[in-house]
C-alpha positions as CSV (number, residue, x, y, z in Angstrom):
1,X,-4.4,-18.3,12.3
2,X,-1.3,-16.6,10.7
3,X,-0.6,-12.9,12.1
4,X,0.8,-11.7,9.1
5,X,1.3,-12.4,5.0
6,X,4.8,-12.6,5.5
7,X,4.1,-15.8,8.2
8,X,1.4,-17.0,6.0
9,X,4.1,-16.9,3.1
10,X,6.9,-18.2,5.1
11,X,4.8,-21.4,6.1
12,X,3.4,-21.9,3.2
13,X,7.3,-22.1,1.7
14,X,8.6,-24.4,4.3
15,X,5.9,-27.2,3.5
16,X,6.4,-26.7,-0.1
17,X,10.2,-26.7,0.9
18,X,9.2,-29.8,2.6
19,X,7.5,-31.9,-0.6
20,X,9.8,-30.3,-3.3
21,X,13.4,-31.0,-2.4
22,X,13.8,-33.8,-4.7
23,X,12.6,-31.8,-7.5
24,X,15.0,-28.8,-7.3
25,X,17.8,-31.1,-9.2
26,X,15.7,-31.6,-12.4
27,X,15.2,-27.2,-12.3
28,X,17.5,-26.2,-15.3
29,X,18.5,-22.7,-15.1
30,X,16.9,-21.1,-18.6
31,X,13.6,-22.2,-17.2
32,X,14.2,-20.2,-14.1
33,X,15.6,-17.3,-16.5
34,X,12.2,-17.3,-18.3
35,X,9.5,-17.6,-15.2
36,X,11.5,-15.5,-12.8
37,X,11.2,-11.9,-12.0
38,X,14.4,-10.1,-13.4
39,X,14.9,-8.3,-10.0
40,X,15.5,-11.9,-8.6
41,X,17.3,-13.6,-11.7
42,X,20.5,-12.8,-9.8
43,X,20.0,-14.4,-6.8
44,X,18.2,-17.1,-8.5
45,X,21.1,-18.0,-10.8
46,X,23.6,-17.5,-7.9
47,X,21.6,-20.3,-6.2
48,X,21.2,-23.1,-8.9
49,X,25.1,-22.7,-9.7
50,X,26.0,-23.7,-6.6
51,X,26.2,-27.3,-4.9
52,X,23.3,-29.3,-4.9
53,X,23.9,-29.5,-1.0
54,X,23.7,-25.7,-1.2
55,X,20.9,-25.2,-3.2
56,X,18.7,-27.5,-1.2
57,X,19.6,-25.3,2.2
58,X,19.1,-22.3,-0.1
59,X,15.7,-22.8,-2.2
60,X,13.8,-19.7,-2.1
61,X,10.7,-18.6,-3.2
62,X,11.4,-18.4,-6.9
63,X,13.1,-21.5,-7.5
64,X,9.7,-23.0,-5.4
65,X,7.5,-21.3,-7.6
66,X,9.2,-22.6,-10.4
67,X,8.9,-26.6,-9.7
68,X,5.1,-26.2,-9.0
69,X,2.7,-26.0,-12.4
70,X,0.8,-22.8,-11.6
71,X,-2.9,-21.9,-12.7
72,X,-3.2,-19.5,-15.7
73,X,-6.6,-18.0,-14.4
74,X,-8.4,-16.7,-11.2
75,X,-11.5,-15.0,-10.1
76,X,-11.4,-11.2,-10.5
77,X,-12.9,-10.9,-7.0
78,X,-10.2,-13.4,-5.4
79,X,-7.4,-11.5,-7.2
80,X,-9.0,-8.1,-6.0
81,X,-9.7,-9.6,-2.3
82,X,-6.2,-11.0,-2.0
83,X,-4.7,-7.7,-3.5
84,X,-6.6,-5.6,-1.3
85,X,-4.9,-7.8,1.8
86,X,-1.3,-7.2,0.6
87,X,-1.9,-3.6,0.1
88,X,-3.0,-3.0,3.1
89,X,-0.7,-5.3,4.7
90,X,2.2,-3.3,3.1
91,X,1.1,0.4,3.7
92,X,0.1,0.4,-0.3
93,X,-3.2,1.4,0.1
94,X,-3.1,4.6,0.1
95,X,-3.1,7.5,-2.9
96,X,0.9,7.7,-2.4
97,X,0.9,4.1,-2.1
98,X,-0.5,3.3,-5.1
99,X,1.5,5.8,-6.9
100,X,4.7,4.3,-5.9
101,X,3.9,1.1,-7.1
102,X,2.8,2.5,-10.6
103,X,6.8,3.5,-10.6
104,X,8.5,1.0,-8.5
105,X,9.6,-1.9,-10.5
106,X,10.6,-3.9,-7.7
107,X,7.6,-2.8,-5.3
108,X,5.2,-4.2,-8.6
109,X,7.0,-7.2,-8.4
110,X,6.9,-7.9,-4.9
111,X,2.8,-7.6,-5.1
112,X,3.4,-9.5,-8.3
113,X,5.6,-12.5,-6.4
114,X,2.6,-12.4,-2.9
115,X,-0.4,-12.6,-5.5
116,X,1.0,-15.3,-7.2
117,X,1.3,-17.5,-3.8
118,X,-2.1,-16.3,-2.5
119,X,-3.9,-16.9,-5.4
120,X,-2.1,-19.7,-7.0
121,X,-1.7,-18.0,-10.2
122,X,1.4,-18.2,-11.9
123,X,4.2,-15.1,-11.1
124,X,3.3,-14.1,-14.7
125,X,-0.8,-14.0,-14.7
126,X,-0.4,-12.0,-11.6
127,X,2.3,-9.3,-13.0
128,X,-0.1,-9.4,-15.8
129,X,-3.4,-8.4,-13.8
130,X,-1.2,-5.9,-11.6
131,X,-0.6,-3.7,-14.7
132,X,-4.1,-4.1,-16.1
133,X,-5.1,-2.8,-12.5
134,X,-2.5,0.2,-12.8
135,X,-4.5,0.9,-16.1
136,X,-7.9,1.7,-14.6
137,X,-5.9,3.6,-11.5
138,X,-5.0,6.0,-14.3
139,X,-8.4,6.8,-14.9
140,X,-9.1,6.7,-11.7
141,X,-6.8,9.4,-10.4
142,X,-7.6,10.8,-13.8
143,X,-11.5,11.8,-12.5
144,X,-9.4,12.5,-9.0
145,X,-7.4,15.2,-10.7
146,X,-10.3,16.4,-12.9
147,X,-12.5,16.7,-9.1
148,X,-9.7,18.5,-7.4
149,X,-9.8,21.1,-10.0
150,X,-13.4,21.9,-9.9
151,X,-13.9,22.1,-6.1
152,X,-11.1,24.7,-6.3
153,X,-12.8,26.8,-8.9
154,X,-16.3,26.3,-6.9
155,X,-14.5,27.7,-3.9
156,X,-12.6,30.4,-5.7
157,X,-16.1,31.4,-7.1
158,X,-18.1,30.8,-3.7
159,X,-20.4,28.5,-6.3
160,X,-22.1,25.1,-5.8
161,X,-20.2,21.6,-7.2
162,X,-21.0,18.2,-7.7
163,X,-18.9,16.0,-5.9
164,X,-18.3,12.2,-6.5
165,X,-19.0,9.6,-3.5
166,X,-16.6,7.2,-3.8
167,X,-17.0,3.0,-3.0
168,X,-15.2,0.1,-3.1
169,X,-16.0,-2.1,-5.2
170,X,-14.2,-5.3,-3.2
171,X,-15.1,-4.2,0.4
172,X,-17.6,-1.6,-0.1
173,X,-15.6,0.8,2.2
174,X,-16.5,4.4,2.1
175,X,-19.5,6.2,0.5
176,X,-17.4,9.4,0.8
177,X,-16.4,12.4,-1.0
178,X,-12.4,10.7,-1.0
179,X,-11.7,7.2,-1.8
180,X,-11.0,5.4,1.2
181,X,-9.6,2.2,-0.4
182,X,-7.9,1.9,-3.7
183,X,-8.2,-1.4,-5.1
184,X,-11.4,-1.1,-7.0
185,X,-12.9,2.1,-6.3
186,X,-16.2,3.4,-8.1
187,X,-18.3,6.6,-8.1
188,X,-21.7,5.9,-6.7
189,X,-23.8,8.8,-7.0
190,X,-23.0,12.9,-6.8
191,X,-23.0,15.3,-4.1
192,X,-24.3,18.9,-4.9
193,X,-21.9,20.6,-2.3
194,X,-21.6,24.7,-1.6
195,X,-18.5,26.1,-1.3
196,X,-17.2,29.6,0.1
197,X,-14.1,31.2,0.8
């Protein structure tokens, strides 16, 4: 049907565009400075003070999300499932990738800004569930770290060490000894493993 998120996004902004024209005069710039991301306050603001003639040829995604009345909840697995597509959609999903957004600003805010019109949710709820998310990939990379270390003591001592088998807890991708997708991943069971130099 759509061949990528970005088409899915653009289409979905050009019908909006579509039914919402008539609302963009009645948008009042401090609501926009409240709901808005501040990456895109700029060009936001640079849009509602111009002409209304203008700012009906300009309405971007922002000012849309702002006339619509967002939903203040979703399903965990719809977030999950719908972050999982953007992720992999942008390169993100990936150790590196995911490690970039946990210092990005503006790559957080991006995801934040493509959940939000996938799931529905508002821009907020989904910046929201984005950091919660970065929270358990702390602990996640945490237990990575803590792994790395012993397998390099097991092979500097020619010793046995248990390694984690790793699963996704949204796709179920993997069952191997490195986590193959990073959007919910879970240990599943321990390897006994030899190692020798």
């Amino acid at each position: 049907m759509y061949e990528s998120l970005d088409e899915l996004l653009l289409t979905k902004l050009s019908e909006d565009l579509d039914t919402k024209k008539n609302q963009v005069d009645s948008v009042s710039k401090p609501l926009l400075a409240t709901a808005v991301p501040p990456a895109l306050q700029s060009n936001v603001s640079n849009i509602v003070t111009t002409t209304k003639k203008e700012v009906n040829e300009e309405v971007q995604l922002p000012t849309e999300l702002q006339t619509e009345e967002p939903q203040n909840n979703c399903d965990d697995t719809i977030f999950y499932q719908s972050l999982q597509t953007v992720l992999d959609n942008l390169g993100l999903n990936t150790r590196n990738g995911i490690e970039e957004t946990s210092v990005d600003t503006e790559k957080l805010a991006e995801l934040a800004l493509k959940l939000s019109v996938l799931t529905g949710i508002s821009y907020a709820m989904a910046h929201d569930k984005l950091l919660e998310w970065q929270k358990i990939q702390l602990d996640v990379r945490e237990k990575m770290e803590e792994q790395e270390k012993e397998v390099e003591l097991a092979k500097a001592q020619n010793r046995k060490a248990l390694v984690p088998i790793w699963r996704c807890g949204v796709c179920g991708r993997a069952d191997k000894p490195y986590i193959a997708c990073f959007v919910q991943p879970f240990i599943v069971r321990y390897e006994e493993v030899f190692y020798q130099n």
